[in-house]
N, C-alpha and C positions, 0 to 999 in steps of 0.2 A: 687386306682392307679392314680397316676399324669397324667392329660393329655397333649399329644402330640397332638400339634396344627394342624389341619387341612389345616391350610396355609402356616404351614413352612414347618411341618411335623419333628417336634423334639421338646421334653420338657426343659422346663429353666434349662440353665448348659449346653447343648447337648454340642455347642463347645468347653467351657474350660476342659468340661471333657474328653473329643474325646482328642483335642491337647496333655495335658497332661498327658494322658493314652500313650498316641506314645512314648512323651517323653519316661518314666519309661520302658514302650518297648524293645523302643532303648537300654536304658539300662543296661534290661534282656540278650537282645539278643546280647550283645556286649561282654557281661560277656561268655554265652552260648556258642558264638564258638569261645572264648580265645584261645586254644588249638590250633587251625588254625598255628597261629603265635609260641607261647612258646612249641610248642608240640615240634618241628623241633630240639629246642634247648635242650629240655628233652632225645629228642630221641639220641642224639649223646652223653649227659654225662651219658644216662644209657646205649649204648649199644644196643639199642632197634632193634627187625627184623620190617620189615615191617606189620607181621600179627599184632604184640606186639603193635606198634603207633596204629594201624590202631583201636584199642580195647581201647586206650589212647581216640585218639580224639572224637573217636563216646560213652565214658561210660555218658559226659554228657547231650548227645542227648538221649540217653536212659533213667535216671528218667527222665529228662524234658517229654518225650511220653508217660510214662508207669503212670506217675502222672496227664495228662492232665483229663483224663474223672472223678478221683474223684473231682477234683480242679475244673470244671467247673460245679458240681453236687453242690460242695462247693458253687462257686458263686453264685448259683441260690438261695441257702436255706439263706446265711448267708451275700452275699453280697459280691460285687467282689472288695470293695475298700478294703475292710478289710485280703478279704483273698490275696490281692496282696501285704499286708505292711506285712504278714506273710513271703511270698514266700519273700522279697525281704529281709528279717534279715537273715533266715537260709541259704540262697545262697551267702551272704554274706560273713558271717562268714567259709563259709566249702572255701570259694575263698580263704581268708586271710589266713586261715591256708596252703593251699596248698601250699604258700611261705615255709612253715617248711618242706615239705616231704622231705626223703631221698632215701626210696625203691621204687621200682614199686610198688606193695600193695597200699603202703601209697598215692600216687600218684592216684591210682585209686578210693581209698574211696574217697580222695577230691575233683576228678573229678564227681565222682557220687553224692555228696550234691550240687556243682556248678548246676548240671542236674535240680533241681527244677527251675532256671532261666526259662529256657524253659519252663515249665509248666502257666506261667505268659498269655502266650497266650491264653488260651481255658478262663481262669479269663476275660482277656480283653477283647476280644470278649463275652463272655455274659454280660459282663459289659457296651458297649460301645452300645450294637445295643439295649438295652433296649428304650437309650434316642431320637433314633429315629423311624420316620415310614419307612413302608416297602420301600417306593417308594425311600427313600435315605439309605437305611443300606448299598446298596452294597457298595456305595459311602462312608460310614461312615466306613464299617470296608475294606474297599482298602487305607485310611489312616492309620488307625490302624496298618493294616499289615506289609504298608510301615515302622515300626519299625523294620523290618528286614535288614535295611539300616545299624545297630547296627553292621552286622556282618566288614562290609565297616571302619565302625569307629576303629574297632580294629585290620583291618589290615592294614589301613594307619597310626596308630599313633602306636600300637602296637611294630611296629620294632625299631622305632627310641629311646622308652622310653624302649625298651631290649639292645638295643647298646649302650644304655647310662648308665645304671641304673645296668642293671640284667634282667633276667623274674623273679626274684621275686617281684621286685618293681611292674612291670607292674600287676600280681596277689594284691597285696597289693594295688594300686591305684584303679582298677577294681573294688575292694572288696568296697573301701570307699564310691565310686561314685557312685556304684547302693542303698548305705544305704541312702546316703545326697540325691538320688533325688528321690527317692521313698519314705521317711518321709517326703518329701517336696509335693510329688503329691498325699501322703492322706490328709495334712493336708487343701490342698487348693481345692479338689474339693467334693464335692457330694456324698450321694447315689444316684443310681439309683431310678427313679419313682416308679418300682413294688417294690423294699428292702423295700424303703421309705413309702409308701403305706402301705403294710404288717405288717410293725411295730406302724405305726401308728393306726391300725387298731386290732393289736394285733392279725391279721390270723396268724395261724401257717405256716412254710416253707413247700413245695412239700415233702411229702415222695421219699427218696433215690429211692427206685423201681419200682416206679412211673415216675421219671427222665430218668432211664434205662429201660424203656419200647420198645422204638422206636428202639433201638440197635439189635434188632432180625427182622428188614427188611434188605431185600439184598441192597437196595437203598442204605442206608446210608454203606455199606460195597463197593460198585460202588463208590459213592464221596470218603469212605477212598482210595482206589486207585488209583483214580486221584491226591488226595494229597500225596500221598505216591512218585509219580512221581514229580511234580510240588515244590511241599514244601518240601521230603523226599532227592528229586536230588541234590534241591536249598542247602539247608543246606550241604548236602555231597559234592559237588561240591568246596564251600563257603570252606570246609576243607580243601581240598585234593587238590584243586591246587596254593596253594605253592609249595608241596611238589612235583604234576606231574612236575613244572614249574622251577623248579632247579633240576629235573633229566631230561625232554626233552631237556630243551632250554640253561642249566647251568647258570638259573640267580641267582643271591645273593638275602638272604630271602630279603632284600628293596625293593630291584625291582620287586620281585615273590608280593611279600605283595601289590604294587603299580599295578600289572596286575591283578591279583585275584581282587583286589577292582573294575576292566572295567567290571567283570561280577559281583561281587554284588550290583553296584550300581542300575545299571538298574532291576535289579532282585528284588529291595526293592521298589526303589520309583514308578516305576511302575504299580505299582499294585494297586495304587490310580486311575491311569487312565482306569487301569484291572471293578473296583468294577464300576468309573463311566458309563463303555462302557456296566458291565453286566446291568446296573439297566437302559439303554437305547436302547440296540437290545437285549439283553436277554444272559441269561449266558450258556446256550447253545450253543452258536454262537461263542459264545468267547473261548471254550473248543477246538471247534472241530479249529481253529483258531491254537489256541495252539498247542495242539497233532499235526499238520501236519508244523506247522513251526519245531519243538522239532526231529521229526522223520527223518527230514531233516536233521539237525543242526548234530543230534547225529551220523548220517551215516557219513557223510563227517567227523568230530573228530574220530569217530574209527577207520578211515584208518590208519593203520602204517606208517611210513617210507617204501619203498620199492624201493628197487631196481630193475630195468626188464633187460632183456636181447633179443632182438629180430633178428633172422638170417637176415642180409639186403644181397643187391644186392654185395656190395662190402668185408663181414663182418660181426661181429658182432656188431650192436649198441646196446650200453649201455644209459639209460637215468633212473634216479631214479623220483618217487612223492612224496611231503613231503610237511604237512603245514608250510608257514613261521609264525614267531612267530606272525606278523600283521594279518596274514589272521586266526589264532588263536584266537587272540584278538577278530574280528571284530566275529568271530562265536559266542564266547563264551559271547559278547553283546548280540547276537540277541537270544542265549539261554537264556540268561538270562531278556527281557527281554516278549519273549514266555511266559516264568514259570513265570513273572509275573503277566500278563494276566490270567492264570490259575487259581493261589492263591485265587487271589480276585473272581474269577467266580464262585469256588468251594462252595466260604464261602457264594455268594449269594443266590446259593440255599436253604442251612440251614433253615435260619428264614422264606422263603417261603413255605418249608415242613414242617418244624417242630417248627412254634413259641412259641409252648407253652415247647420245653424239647433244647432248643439252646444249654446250658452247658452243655450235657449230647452226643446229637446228635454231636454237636462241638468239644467235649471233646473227642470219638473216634476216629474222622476224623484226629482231629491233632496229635493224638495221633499214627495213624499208616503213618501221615505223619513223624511227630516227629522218630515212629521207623525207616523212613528208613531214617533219617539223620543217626542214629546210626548200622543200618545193611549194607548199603553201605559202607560206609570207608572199614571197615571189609574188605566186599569182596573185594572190592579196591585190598584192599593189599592181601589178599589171589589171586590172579588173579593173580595182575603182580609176587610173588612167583611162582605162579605153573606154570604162558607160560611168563615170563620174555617180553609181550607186554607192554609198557606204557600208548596207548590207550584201552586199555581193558575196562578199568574203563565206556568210551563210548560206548564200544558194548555192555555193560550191560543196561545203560538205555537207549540205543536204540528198546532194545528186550523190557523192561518193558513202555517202551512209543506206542512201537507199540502194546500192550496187551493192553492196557489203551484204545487206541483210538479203535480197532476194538471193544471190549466189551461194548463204550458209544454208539458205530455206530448202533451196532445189536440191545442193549435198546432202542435206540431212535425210529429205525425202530418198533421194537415189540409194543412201546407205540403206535405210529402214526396206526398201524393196528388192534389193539385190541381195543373194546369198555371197558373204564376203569372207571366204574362207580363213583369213589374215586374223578375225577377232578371235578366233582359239585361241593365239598364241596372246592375247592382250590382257591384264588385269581387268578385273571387274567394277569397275571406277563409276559412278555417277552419269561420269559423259557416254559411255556407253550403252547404258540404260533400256532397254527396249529393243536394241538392234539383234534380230535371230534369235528373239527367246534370249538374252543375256539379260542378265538383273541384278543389279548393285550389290556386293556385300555390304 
């Protein structure tokens, strides 16, 4: 295995392949939630209900999630530059054709090949945190992550090249872009130390079942939750409000495209700051941070509009509560960049538990975050169909933000109480901090 310097603490390539990995990312993830933007305009030439889009936009958050944990078992055995110039043909190609669909059907199958985009993630991430050490992965993959900034790219440029063009151009440029920079970002960077190593060496890849071992602790079903809120919200959210944001407030998709981008942007790049803050007080810290900004955020967005009526002295007054679209904005910054923080804290944990099965362990995490980019929309629209609320959509991950953080509070509490014999064998990390007399190097 190549080694990882002890004073940098990353092997030769770490940066250009970290950078360039973002890049490709980006994108993936630009491509991934396409639908954000073109769905709006799908949905009015087919007719569509709200349950109908809401099954549109989330089918390619769905392979993207349900493909993560073989694709990160992938990277581990065969190498994650190889298997991302894979993911980046076939998502390509299923993008371009979706310029030809005419049914809904059709529409869906080529939303569901688009869906490997997403899968790029669990790839990157075992790819990216090879090249360094522990003491900087948080930091290493809170860049990485920031490729979620992708979703931002496609709906600020997005609209203008549907106004002008079609959505089919914009599919069909989409399609081209993620082929030219992803043959450009295998060609110019590296394998990874351990691929490279392995091959050198002529060891054989981890057995598949072996990868999938770790997958049967409740632990890593704990982190899936967290990202299922964090990364599962971000990506639903990142959908779905254009479309709250021209039925609330009546703006035009440019404008909805141009406010939706005040929360993804913070919600992507963020999370560079997210991975450096975990790998400094501990990602622990940074969760429970999260969860109580989030729980905040999301109570105040699910209030309706309301109207009150109160018996006064002279009368009755009338006075209504309703967010302005600013005071909107400014939340839906501060959610977003909450779940920032999150993202990157989650994925710190990973390679601190689990270094030797990351593609595997990563690979379900993102994967039940990934599904709830794709089971949220859903309910989205099932919700505001069945109580005609707008913000509904918020009172759902209010309840699932608040299940997230009471569930990390009682784990953390049970760890801090119980003698847990297992932290011997663990590095002395930040997230560990306090548990049996353990204290951070």
């Amino acid at each position: 295995m190549a080694r990882i310097s002890t004073t940098t603490g990353e092997a030769p390539g770490a940066w250009s392949s970290l950078w360039l990995s973002t890049l490709a990312f980006t994108t993936c993830f630009a491509v991934w939630t396409i639908f954000s933007i073109i769905g709006i305009q799908i949905k009015a030439d087919l007719g569509l209900s709200e349950t109908q889009f809401g099954l549109l936009v989330g089918a390619p958050i769905l392979t993207g999630s349900l493909s993560r944990v073989l694709l990160g078992v992938w990277a581990e055995q065969f190498g994650g530059r190889r298997v991302n110039l894979l993911i980046a043909v076939l998502a390509s190609a299923a993008t371009f054709l979706l310029a030809q669909a005419e049914t809904y059907p059709q529409f869906l199958a080529a939303a569901l090949g688009m869906g490997l985009a997403g899968g790029a993630f669990s790839v990157g991430v075992t790819y990216v945190s090879k090249f360094f050490g522990a003491g900087r992965q948080g930091m290493a993959l809170g860049v990485f992550g920031a490729g979620n900034v992708g979703s931002a790219v496609t709906k600020f440029a997005a609209p203008f090249v549907m106004v002008a063009l079609g959505w089919q151009a914009v599919a069909q440029i989409w399609a081209a872009a993620l082929l030219v920079v992803s043959l450009a970002v295998f060609l110019l960077t590296r394998d990874d130390p351990v691929t490279a190593a392995r091959r050198k060496s002529g060891q054989k890849a981890p057995a598949t079942w072996l990868q999938l071992s770790p997958l049967k602790s409740l632990r890593v079903w704990r982190f899936a939750l967290y990202y299922f809120f964090v990364f599962g919200g971000f990506v639903a959210l990142a959908l779905w409000l254009p479309r709250y944001l021209t039925g609330a407030y009546g703006l035009d998709i440019k404008t909805a495209g141009m406010v939706a981008a005040a929360y993804s942007i913070p919600g992507s790049l963020f999370r560079i700051f997210g991975g450096w803050l975990s790998d400094r007080v501990g990602a622990r810290k940074v969760m429970y941070l999260t969860f109580t900004i989030s729980v905040i955020c999301t109570f105040i967005l699910s209030y309706p509009p309301t109207q009150y009526e109160v018996a006064g002295l002279n009368g009755p007054i009338r006075f209504g509560l309703a967010l302005s679209l600013p005071a909107f904005i400014g939340l839906a910054f501060l959610l977003g960049f909450a779940m920032s923080l999150g993202k990157a804290a989650v994925f710190k944990h990973i390679p601190v538990y689990y270094p030797d099965h990351i593609g595997s362990v990563g690979g379900l995490v993102g994967m039940i975050g990934g599904l709830g980019g794709f089971v949220l929309p859903i309910v989205f629209g099932l919700l505001n169909d069945l109580t005609a609320i707008g913000s509904s959509c918020f009172m759902l991950l209010f309840v699932v933000v608040s299940i997230a953080l009471l569930w990390m509070h009682l784990a953390v509490r049970r760890m801090e109480h119980a003698h847990n014999p297992q932290l011997a064998g663990l590095p002395a990390f930040p997230e560990l901090d306090g548990l049996n007399g353990r204290a951070a190097r």
